[in-house]
C-alpha positions, 0 to 999 in steps of 0.5 A, spaced: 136 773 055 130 779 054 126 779 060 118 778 059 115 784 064 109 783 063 110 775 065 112 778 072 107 783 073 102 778 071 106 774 077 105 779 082 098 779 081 096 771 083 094 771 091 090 766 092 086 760 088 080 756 086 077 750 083 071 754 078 069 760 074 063 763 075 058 768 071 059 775 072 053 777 068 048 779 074 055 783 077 053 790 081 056 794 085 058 792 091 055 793 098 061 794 102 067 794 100 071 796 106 069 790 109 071 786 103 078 789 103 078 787 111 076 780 111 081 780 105 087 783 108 085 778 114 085 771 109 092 774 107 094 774 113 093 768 115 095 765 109 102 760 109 103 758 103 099 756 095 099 751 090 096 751 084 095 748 078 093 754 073 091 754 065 092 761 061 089 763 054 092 769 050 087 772 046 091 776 041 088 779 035 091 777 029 090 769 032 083 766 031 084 761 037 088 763 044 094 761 045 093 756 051 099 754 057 099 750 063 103 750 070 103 750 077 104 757 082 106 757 088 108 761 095 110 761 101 112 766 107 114 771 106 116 773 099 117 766 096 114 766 090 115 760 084 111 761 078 112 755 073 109 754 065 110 746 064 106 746 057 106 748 051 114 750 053 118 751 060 119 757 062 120 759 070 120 765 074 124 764 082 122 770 087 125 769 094 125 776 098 129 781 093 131 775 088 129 775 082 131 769 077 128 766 071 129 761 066 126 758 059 129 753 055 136 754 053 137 761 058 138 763 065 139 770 069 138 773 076 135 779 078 137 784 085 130 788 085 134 793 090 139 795 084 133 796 079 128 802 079 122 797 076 124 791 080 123 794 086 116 796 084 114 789 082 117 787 089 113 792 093 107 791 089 108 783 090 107 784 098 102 789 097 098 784 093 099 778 099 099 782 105 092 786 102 094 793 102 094 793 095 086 795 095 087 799 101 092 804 096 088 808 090 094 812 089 097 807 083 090 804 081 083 807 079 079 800 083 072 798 082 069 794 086 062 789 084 059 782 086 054 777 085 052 771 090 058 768 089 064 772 088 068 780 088 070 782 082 075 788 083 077 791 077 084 796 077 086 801 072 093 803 072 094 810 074 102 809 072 104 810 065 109 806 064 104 800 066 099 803 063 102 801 056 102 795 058 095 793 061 089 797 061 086 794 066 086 788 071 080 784 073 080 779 079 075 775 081 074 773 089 070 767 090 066 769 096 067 763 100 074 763 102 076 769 098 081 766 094 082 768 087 077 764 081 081 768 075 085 773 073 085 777 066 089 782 064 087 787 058 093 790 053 092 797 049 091 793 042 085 789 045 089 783 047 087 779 053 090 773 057 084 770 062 088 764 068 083 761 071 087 756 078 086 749 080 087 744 085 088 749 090 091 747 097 093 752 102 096 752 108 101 745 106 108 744 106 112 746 101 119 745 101 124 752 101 128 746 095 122 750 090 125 757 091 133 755 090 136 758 083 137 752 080 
């Protein structure tokens, strides 16, 4: 089975959701970014658990409409995370602490971040994600930072090469209110895109651990 990298730098990325999507045409430079990033590490902090029902369109080029999947993401403390497609295809992503395991229709397969370079840096970028020290870290993204009256949108640009061949940048949209996320995208070098938009959002409730067994 050939790992999809891409799938678990997406992963990575998703913090916390919402229910809508919001124009972005009035954005400005936001006012105070420190402040965001604060109230940000803050609302992480105190952030037990995630589920979401989430829908993903994949804009490539040479299609004339995006491709359109479905699944549910979850997250528990700490370092718990379940990434689940359930249409048009199943495919699964497991982390829980160093473990990685992944499994699409017919294949299964187990990682250990600590034996592999790359992993790791998924890893370390998962934690940096959920404590909110990501955006307190510029030295591998370029981060910009705008908003409107209702939400923060933050854009990183990879200072990592490696990255930087799969994604040209990544914008996040943070809903203002609860500082959950309302969409994620994703940019690519030949201008395809993937735009997740999350639903259903409940924080705080039980999840059981059964959702990060390797089955």
């Amino acid at each position: 089975m050939t790992i999809n990298f891409k799938k678990l730098i997406y992963l990575v990325i998703f913090l916390h959701f919402s229910s809508f999507c919001i124009s972005q045409n009035d954005l400005k430079t936001m006012s105070e970014p420190d402040l965001f990033k604060s109230k940000l590490k803050e609302f992480s902090a105190t952030t037990k658990s995630i589920e979401s029902t989430f829908i993903q369109n994949k804009n490539l080029s040479i299609l004339a409409k995006p491709l359109i999947s479905k699944g549910v993401f979850y997250y528990k403390k700490d370092k718990k995370v379940r990434w689940e497609y359930t249409e048009p295809f199943k495919y699964l992503i497991i982390i829980n602490d160093t473990k990685i395991f992944i499994k699409d229709k017919s294949n299964s397969k187990q990682y250990d971040t600590q034996s592999n370079k790359m992993f790791q840096e998924l890893n370390n970028f998962l934690i940096g994600c959920i404590t909110g020290e990501l955006l307190n870290n510029n030295k591998d993204f370029s981060i910009s930072f705008k908003e409107n009256s209702k939400l923060y949108n933050v854009e990183l640009v990879p200072k990592n090469i490696k990255m930087s061949k799969m994604l040209t940048k990544i914008v996040i949209n943070f809903n203002k209110n609860d500082l959950s996320v309302d969409e994620l995208k994703m940019y690519e070098q030949n201008n395809d895109n993937t735009v997740i938009n999350f639903y259903n959002k409940k924080l705080n409730t039980t999840v059981a651990d059964e959702k990060f067994n390797f089955n």
